[in-house]
C-alpha positions as semicolon CSV with decimal commas, in nm:
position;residue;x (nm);y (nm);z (nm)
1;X;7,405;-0,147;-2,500
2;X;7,160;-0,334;-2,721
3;X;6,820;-0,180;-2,829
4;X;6,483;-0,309;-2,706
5;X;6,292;-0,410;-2,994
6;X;5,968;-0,267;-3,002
7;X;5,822;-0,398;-3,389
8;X;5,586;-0,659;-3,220
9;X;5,458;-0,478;-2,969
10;X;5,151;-0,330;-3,168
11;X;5,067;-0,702;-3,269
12;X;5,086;-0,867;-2,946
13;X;4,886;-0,572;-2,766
14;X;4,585;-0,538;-3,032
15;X;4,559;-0,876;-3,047
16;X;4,570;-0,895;-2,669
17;X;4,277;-0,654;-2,719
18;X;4,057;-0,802;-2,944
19;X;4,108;-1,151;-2,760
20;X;3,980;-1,006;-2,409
21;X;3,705;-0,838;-2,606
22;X;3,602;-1,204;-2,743
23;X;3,649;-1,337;-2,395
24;X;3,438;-1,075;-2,230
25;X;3,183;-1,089;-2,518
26;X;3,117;-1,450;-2,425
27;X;3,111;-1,451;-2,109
28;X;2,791;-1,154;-2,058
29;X;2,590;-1,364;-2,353
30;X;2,629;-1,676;-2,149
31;X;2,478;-1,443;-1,857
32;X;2,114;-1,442;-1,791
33;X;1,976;-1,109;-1,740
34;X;1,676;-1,029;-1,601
35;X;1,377;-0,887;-1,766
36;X;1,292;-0,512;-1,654
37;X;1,041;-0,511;-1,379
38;X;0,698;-0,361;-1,481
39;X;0,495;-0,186;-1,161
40;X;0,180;-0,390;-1,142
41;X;-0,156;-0,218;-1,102
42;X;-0,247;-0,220;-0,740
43;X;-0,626;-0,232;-0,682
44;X;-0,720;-0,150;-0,340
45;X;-1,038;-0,249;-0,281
46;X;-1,285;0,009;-0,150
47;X;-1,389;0,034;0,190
48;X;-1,757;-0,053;0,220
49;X;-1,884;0,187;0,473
50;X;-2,230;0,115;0,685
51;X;-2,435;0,381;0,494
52;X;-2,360;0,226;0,171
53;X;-2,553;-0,058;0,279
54;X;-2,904;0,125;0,263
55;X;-3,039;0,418;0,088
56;X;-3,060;0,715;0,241
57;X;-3,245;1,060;0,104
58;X;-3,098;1,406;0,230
59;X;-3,366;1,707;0,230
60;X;-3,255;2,009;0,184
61;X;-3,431;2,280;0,407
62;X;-3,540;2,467;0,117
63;X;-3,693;2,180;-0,033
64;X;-3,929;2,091;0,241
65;X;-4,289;2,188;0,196
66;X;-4,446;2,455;0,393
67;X;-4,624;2,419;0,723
């Protein structure tokens, strides 16, 4: 029964190897990737509320003159 000869097989396979790698190299640098996404500031804008409109003074009951 004859042998199977086996002395090529480390060839063919590496450079099997390193010709996928090329092929796989070139195809993701030919692929456009797409920039990581920043989170944009949000400004909300701030509720204007009817007293803001006009000044108004608090007095404190301890700060009230006599009667």
């Amino acid at each position: 029964m004859p042998q199977l000869d086996t002395s090529t097989w480390f060839i063919t396979i590496m450079s099997m190897i390193i010709t996928l790698f090329f092929i796989f190299q070139l195809k993701v640098s030919k692929h456009f990737f797409l920039e990581i996404p920043e989170p944009k500031p949000v400004i909300t804008p701030k509720p204007t509320m009817p007293w803001e409109k006009k000044w108004t003074k608090i007095y404190s009951p301890l700060s009230l003159p006599l009667q």
